[in-house]
LOFIBA-630667 format. One record per residue (C-alpha): z, x, y. Coordinates in nm, 3 decimals. Example, Ala and Ser with C-alpha at 12.3 -4.5 7.8 and 13.67 -1.06 7.14 Angstrom:
BEGIN
<r><zz>0.780</zz><xx>1.230</xx><yy>-0.450</yy></r>
<r><zz>0.714</zz><xx>1.367</xx><yy>-0.106</yy></r>
//
This chain:
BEGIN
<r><zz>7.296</zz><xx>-5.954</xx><yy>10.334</yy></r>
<r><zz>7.207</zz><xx>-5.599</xx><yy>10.293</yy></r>
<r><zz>7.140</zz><xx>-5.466</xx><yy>10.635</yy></r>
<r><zz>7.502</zz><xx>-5.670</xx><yy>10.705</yy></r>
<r><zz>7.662</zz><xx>-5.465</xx><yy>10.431</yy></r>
<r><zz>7.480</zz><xx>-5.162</xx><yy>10.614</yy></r>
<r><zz>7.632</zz><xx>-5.282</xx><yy>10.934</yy></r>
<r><zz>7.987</zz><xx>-5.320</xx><yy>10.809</yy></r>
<r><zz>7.928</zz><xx>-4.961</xx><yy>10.636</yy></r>
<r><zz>7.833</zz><xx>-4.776</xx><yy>10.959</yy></r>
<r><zz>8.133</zz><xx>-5.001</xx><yy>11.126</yy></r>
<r><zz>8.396</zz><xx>-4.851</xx><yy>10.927</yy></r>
<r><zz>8.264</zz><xx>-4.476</xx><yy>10.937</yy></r>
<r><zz>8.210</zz><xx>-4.488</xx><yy>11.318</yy></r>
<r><zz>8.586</zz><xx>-4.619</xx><yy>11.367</yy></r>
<r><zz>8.754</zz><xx>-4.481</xx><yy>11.066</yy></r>
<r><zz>8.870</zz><xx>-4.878</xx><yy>11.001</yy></r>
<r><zz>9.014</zz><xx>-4.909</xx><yy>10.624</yy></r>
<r><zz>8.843</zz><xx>-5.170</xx><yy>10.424</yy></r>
<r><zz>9.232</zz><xx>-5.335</xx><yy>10.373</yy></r>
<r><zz>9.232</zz><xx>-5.352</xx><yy>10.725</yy></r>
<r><zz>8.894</zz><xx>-5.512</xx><yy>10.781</yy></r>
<r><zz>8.993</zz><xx>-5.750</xx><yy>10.522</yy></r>
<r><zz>9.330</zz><xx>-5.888</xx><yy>10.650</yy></r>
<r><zz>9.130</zz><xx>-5.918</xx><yy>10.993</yy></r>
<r><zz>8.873</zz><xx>-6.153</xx><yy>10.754</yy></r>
<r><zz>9.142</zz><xx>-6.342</xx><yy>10.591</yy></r>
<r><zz>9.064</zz><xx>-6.227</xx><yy>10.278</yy></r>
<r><zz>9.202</zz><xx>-5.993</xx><yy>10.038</yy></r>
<r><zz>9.093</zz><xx>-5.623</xx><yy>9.989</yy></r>
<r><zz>8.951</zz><xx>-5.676</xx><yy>9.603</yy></r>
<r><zz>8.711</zz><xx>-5.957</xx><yy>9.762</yy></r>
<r><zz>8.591</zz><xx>-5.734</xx><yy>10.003</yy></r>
<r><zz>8.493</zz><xx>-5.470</xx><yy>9.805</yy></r>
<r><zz>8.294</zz><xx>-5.676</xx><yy>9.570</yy></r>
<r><zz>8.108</zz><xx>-5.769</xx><yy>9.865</yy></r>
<r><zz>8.034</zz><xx>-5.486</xx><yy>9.907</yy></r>
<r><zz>7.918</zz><xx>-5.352</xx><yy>9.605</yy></r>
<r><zz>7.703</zz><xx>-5.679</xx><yy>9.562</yy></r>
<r><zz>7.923</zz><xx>-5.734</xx><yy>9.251</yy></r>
<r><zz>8.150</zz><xx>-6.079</xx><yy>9.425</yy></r>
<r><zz>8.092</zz><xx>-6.396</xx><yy>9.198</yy></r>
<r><zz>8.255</zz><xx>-6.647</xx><yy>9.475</yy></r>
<r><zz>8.097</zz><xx>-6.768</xx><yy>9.788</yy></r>
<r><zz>7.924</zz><xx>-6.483</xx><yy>9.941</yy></r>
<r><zz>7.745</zz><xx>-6.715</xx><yy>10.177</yy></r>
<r><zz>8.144</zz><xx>-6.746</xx><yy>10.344</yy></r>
<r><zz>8.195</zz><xx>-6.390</xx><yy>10.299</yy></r>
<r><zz>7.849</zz><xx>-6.315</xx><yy>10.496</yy></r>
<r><zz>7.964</zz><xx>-6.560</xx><yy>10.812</yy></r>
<r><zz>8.298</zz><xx>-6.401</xx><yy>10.796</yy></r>
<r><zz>8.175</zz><xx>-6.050</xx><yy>10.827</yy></r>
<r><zz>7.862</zz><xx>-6.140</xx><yy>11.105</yy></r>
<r><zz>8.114</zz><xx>-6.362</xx><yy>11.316</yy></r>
<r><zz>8.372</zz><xx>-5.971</xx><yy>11.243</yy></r>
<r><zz>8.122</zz><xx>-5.748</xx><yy>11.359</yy></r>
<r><zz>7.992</zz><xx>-5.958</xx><yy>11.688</yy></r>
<r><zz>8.352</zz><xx>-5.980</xx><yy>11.823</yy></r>
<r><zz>8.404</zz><xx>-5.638</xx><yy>11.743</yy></r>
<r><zz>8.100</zz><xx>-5.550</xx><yy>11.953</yy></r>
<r><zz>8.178</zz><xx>-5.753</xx><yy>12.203</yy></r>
<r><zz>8.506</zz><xx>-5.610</xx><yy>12.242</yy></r>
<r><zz>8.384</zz><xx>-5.282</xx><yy>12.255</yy></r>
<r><zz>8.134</zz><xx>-5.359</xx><yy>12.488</yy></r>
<r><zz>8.385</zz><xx>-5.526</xx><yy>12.748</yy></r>
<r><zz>8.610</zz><xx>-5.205</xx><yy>12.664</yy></r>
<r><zz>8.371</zz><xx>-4.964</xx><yy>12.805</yy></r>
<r><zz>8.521</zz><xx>-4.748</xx><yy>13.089</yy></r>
<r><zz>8.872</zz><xx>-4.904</xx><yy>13.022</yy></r>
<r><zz>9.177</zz><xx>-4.734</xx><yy>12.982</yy></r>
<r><zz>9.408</zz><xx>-4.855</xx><yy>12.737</yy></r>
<r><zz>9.635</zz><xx>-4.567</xx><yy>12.704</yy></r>
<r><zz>9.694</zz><xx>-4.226</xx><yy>12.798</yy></r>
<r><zz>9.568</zz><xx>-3.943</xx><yy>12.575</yy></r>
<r><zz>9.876</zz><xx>-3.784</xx><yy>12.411</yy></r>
<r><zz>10.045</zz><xx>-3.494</xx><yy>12.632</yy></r>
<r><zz>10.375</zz><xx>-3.279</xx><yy>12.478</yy></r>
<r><zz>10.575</zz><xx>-3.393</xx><yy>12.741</yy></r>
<r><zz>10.942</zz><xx>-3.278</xx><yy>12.770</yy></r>
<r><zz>11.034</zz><xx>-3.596</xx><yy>12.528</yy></r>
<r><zz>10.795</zz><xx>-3.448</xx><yy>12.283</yy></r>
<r><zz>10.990</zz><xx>-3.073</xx><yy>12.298</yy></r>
<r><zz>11.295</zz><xx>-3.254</xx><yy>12.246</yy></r>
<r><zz>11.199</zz><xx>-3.419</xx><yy>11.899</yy></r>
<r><zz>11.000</zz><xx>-3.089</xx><yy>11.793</yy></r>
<r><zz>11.357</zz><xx>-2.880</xx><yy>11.846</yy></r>
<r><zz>11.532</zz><xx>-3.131</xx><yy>11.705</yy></r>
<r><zz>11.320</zz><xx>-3.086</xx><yy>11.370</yy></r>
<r><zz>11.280</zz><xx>-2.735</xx><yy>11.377</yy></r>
<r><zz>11.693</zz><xx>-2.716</xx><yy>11.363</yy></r>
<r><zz>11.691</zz><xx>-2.951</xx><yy>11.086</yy></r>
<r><zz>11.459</zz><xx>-2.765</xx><yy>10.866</yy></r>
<r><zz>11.596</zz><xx>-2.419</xx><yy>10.957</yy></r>
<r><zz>11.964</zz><xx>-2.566</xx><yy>10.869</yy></r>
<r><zz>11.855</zz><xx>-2.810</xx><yy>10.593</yy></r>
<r><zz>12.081</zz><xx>-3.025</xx><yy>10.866</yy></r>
<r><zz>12.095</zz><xx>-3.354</xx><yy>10.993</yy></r>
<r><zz>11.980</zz><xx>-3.407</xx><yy>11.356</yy></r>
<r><zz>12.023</zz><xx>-3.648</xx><yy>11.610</yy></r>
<r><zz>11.780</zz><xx>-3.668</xx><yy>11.880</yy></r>
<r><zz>11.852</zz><xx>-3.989</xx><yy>12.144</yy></r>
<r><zz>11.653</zz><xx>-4.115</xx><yy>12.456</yy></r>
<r><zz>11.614</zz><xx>-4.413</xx><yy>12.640</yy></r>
<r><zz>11.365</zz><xx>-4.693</xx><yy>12.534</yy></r>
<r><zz>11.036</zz><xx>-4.637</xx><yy>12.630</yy></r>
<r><zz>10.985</zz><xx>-4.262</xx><yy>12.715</yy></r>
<r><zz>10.774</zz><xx>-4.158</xx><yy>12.423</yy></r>
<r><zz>11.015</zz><xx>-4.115</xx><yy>12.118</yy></r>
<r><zz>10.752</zz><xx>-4.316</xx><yy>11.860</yy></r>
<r><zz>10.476</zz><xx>-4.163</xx><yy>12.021</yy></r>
<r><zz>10.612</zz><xx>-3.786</xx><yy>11.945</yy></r>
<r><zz>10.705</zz><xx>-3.901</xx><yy>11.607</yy></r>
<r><zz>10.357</zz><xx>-4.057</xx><yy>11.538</yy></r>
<r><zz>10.181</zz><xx>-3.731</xx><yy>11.657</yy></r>
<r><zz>10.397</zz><xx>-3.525</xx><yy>11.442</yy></r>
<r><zz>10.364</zz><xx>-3.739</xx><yy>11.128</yy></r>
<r><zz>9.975</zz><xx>-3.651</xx><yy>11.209</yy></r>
<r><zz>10.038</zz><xx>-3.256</xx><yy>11.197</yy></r>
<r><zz>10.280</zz><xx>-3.297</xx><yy>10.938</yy></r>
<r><zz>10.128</zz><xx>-3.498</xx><yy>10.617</yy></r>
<r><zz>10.431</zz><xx>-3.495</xx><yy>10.399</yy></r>
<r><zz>10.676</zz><xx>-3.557</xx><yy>10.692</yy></r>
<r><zz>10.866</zz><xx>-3.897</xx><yy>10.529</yy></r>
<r><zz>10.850</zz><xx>-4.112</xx><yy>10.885</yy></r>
<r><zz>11.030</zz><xx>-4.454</xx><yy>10.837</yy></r>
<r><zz>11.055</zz><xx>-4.661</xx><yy>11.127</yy></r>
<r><zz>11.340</zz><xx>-4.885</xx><yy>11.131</yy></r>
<r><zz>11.380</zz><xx>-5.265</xx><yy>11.301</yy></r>
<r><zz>11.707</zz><xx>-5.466</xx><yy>11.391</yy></r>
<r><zz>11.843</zz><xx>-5.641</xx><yy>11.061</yy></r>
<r><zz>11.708</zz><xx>-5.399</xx><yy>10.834</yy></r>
<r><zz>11.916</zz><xx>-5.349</xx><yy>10.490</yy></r>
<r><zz>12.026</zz><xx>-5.044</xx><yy>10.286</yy></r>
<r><zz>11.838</zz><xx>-5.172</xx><yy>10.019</yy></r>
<r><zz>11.508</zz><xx>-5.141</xx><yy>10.233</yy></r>
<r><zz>11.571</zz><xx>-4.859</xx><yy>10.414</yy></r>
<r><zz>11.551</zz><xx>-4.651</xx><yy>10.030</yy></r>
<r><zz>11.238</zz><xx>-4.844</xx><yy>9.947</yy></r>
<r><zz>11.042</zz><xx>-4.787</xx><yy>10.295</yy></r>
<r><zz>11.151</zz><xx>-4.399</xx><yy>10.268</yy></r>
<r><zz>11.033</zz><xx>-4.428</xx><yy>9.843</yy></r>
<r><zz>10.754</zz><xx>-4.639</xx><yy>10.012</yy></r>
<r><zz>10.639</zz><xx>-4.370</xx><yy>10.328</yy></r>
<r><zz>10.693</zz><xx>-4.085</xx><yy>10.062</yy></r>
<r><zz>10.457</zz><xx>-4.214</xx><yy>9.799</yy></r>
<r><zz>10.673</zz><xx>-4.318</xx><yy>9.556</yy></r>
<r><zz>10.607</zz><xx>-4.686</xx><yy>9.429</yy></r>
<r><zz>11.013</zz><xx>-4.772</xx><yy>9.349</yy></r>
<r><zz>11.174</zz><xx>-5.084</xx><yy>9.247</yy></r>
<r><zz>11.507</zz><xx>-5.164</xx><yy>9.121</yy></r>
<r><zz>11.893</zz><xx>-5.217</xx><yy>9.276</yy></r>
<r><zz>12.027</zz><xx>-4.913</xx><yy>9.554</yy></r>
<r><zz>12.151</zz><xx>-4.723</xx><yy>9.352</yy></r>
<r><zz>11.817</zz><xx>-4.728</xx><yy>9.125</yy></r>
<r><zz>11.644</zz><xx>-4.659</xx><yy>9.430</yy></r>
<r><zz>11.850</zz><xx>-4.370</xx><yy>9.515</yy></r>
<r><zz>11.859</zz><xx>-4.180</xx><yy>9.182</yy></r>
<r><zz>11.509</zz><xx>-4.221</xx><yy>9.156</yy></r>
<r><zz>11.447</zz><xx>-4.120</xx><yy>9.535</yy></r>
<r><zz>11.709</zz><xx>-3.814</xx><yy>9.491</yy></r>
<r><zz>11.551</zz><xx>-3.711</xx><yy>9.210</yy></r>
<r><zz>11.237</zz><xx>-3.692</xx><yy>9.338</yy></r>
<r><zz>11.276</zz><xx>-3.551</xx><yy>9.660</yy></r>
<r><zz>11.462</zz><xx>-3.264</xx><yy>9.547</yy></r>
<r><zz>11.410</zz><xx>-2.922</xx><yy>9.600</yy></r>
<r><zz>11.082</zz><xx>-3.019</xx><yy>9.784</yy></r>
<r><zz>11.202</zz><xx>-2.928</xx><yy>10.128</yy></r>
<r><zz>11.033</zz><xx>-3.249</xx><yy>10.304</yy></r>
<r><zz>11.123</zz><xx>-3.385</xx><yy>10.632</yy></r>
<r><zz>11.278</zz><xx>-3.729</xx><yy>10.663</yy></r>
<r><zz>11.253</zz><xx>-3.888</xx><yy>11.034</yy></r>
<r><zz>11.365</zz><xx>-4.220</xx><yy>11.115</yy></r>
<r><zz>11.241</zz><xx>-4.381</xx><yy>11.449</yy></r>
<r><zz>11.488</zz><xx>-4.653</xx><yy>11.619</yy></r>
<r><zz>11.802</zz><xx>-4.536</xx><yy>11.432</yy></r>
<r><zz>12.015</zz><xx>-4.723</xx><yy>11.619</yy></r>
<r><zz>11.926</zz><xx>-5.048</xx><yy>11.388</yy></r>
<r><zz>11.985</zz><xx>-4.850</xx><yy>11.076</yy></r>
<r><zz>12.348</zz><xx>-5.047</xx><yy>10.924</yy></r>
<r><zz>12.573</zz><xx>-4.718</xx><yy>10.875</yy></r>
<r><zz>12.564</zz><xx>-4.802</xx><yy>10.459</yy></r>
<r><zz>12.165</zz><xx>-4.690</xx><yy>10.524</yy></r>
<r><zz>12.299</zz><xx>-4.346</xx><yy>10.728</yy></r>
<r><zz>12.545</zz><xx>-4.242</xx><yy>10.496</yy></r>
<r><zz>12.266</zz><xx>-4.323</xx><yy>10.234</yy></r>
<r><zz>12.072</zz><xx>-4.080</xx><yy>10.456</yy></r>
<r><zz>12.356</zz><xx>-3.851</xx><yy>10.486</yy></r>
<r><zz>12.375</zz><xx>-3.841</xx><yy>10.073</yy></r>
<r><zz>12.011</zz><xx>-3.747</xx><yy>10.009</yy></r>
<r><zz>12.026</zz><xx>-3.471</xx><yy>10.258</yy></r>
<r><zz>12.306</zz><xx>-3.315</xx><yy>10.031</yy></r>
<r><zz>12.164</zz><xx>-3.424</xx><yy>9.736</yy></r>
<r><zz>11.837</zz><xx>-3.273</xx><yy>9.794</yy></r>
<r><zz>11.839</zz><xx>-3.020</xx><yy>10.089</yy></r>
<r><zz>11.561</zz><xx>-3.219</xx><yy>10.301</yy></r>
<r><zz>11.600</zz><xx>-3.192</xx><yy>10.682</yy></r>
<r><zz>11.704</zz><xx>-3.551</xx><yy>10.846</yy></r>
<r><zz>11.601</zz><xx>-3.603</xx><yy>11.175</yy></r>
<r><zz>11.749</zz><xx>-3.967</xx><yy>11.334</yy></r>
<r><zz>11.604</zz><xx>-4.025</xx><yy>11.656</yy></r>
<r><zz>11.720</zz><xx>-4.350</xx><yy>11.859</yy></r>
<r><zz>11.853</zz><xx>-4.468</xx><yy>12.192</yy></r>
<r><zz>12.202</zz><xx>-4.312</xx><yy>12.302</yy></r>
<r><zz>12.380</zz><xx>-4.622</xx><yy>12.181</yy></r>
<r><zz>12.299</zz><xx>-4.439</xx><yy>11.828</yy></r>
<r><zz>12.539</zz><xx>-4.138</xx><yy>11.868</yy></r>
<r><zz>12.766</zz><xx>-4.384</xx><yy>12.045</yy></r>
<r><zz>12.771</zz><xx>-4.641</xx><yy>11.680</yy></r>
<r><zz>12.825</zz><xx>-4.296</xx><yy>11.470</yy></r>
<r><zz>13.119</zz><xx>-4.220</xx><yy>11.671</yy></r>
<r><zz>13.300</zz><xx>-4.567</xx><yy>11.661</yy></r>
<r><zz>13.288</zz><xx>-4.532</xx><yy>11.314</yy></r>
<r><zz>13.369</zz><xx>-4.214</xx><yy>11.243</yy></r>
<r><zz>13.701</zz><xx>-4.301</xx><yy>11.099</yy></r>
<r><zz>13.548</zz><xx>-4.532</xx><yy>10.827</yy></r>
<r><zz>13.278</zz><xx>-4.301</xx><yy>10.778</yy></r>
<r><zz>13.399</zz><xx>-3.979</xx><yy>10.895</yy></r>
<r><zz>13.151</zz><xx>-3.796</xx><yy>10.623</yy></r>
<r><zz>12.864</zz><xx>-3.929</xx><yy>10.819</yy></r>
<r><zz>12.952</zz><xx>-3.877</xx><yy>11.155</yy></r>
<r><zz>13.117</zz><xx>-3.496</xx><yy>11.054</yy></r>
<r><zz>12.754</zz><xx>-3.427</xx><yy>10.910</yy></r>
<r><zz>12.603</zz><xx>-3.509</xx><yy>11.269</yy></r>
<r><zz>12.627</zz><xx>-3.219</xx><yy>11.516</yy></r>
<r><zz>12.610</zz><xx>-3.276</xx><yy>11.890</yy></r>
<r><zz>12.275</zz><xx>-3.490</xx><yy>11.994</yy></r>
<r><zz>11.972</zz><xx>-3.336</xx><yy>12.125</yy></r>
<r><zz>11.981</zz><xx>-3.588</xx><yy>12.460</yy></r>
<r><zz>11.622</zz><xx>-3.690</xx><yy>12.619</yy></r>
<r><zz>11.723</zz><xx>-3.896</xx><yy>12.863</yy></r>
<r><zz>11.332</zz><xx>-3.959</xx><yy>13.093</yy></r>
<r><zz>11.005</zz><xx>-3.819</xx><yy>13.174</yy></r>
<r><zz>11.035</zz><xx>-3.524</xx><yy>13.412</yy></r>
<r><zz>10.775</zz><xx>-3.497</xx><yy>13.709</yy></r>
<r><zz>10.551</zz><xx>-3.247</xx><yy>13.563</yy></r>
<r><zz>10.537</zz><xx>-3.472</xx><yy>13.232</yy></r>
<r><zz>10.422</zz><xx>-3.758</xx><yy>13.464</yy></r>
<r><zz>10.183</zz><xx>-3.573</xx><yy>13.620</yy></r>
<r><zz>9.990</zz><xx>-3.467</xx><yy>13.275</yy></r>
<r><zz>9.980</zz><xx>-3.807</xx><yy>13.200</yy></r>
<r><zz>9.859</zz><xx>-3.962</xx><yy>13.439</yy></r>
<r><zz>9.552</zz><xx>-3.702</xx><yy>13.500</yy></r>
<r><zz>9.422</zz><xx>-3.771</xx><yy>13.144</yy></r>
<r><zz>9.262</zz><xx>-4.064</xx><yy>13.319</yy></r>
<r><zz>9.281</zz><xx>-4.050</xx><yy>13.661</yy></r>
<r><zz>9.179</zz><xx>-3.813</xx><yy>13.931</yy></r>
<r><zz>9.370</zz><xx>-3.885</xx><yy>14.271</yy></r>
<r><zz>9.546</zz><xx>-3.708</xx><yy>14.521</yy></r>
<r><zz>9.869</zz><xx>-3.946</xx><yy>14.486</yy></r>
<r><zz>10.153</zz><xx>-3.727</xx><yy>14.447</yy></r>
<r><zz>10.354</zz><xx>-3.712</xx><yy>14.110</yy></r>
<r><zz>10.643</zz><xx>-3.834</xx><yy>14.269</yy></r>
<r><zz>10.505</zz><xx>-4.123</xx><yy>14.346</yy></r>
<r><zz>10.425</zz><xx>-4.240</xx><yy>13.990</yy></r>
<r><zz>10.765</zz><xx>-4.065</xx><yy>13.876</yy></r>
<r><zz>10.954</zz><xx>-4.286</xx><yy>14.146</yy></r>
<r><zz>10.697</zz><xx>-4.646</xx><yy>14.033</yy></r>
<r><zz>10.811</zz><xx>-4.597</xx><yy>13.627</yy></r>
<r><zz>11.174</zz><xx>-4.472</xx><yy>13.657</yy></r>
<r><zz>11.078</zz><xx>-4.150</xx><yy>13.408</yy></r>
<r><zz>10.987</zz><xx>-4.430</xx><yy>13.148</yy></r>
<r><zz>10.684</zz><xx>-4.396</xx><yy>12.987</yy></r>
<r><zz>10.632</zz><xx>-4.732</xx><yy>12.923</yy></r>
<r><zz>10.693</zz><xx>-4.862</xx><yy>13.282</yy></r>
<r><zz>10.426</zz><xx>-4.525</xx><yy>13.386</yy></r>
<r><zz>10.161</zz><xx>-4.714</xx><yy>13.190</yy></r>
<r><zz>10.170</zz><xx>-5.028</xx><yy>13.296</yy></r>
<r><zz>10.181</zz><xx>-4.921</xx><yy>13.681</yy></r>
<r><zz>9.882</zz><xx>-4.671</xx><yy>13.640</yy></r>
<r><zz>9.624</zz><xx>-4.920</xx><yy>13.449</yy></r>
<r><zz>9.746</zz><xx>-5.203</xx><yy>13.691</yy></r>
<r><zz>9.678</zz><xx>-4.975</xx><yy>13.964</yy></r>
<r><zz>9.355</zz><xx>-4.889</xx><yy>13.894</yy></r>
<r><zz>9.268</zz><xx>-5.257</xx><yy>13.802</yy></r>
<r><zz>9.371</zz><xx>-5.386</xx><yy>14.149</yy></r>
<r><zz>9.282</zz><xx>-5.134</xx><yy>14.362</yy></r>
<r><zz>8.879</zz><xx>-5.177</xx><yy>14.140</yy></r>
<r><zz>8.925</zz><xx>-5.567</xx><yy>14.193</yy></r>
<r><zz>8.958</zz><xx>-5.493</xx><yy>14.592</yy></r>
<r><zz>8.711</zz><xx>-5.234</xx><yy>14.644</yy></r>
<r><zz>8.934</zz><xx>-4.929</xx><yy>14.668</yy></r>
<r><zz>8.887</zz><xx>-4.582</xx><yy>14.487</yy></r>
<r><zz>9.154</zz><xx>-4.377</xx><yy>14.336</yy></r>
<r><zz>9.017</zz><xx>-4.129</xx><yy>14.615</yy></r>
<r><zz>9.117</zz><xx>-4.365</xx><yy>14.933</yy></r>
<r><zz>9.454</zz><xx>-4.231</xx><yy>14.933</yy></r>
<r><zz>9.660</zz><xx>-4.439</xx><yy>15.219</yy></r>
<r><zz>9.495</zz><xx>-4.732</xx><yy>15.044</yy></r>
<r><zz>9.559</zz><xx>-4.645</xx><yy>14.718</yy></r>
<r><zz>9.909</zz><xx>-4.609</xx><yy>14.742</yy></r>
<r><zz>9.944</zz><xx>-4.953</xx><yy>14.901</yy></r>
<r><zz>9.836</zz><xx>-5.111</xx><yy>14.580</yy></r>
<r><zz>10.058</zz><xx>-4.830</xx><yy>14.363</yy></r>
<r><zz>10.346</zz><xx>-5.017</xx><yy>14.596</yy></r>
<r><zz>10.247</zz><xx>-5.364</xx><yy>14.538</yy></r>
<r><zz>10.194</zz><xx>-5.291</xx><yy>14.180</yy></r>
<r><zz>10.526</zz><xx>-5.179</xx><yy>14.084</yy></r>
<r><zz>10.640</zz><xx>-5.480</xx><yy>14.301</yy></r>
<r><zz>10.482</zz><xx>-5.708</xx><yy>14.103</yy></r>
<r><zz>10.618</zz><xx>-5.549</xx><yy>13.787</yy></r>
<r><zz>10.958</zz><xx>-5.579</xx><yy>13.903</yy></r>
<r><zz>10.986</zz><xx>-5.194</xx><yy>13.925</yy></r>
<r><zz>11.072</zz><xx>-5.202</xx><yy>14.267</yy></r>
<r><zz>11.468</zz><xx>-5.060</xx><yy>14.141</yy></r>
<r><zz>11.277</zz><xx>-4.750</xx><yy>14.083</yy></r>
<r><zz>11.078</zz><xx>-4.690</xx><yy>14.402</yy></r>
<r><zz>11.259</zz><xx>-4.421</xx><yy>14.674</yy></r>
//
């Protein structure tokens, strides 16, 4: 049991896994775990030792089977990326509200995700369709360290009071399914408190805050003119796609496979590469290459895309 609590030890360091994590993988909760491994657990540690071995031999497997597979591209501050980044440098030189909208799929949570990464006290709440006021205040108590309970408007005093004067950045990813009670809840701790408010969401967002700008015409008067980024641009393409592949295929190639949509770009590069492996053709075969690029995306149902 030792050299498995070694194992599990190096396990998390090498992969900088959280022991919460590991446990919700195990089925078990976090407290268990850690008696584990301190040697201090008075329940079945005979379970707990099958339940880690059987962890760390799929993980290992996994990895193993991983090796030389791309499962993403490595970030690049593509145009989408610029776009956010003005978007919050406005907000925090006005103490504003800013709107930042772009179609589904070109890298908006990605940016976000990166900048939450430089930005440690950046307050990033992600938002999901059917989400409520009341939630909305407790994920942004929640993502800013603040363990709140209590009605709305006990999570708002509590929330105003102490965010303000501290000058942090509030960003909320996928805006659009934010009910306009949570944005003019939004709108109201920006006054209250001076921090920047950056709402970033498909265009259908600015298009919500202007149907109701007669009910709500104190949110909507708050929000200046959107920061639009609409797709990827050819150059932004072409930085993605060489952070794991080396070819001679023409940007506009992959531009005109995914559309400009980041998502799409993914998908038709690591299916690409997959095929063309599965056939016997390198990146560096060209003519050939390009035929299963075109099959690919055809597959995909991209095909609206391709010139």
């Amino acid at each position: 049991m030792a050299n498995l609590r070694k194992q599990l030890e190096a396990h998390l360091s090498d992969h900088g896994f959280s022991q919460e994590g590991v446990a919700k993988a195990l089925g078990i909760t976090g407290a268990v775990l850690s008696g584990w491994r301190r040697g201090t657990y008075k329940g079945d540690n005979g379970r707990i030792d099958a339940l880690v071995e059987a962890y760390l031999s799929r993980a290992a497997s996994i990895a193993k089977k991983s090796e030389g597979v791309y499962k993403d591209f490595d970030f690049v501050e593509t145009s989408v990326y610029d776009k956010i980044v003005k978007g919050i440098e406005l907000a925090e030189i006005r103490g504003s509200i800013r709107v930042v909208t772009g179609d589904s799929g070109v890298g908006k949570t990605t940016a976000l995700k990166r900048l939450k990464e430089q930005n440690e006290s950046m307050i990033l709440l992600q938002a999901y369709p059917g989400i409520r006021k009341n939630r909305v205040l407790a994920k942004l108590a929640k993502e800013a360290g603040f363990s709140l309970r209590g009605s709305f408007d006990d999570l708002f005093e509590e929330l105003t009071e102490r965010l303000e004067g501290s000058g942090r950045l509030i960003a909320v990813d996928e805006a659009e399914h934010l009910p306009i009670e949570a944005v003019d809840a939004i709108r109201r701790l920006n006054d209250f408190t001076g921090c920047p408010v950056v709402l970033v969401g498909l265009p259908v967002f600015y298009d919500m805050l202007r149907g109701h700008q007669h009910d709500y015409a104190y949110v909507y008067n708050r929000i200046s003119i959107p920061i639009r980024s609409e797709r990827l641009l050819k150059e932004d393409v072409a930085r993605m796609v060489a952070t794991i592949l080396r070819s001679d295929v023409d940007a506009e190639v992959w531009l005109s496979a995914c559309g400009g949509i980041g998502r799409d770009l993914r998908e038709v590069v690591l299916e690409s590469i997959r095929v063309a492996g599965v056939n016997g053709i390198t990146p560096d075969d060209t003519e050939k290459f390009l035929k299963v690029i075109r099959r690919v995306t055809k597959e995909l149902s991209r095909t609206a895309n391709m010139r």
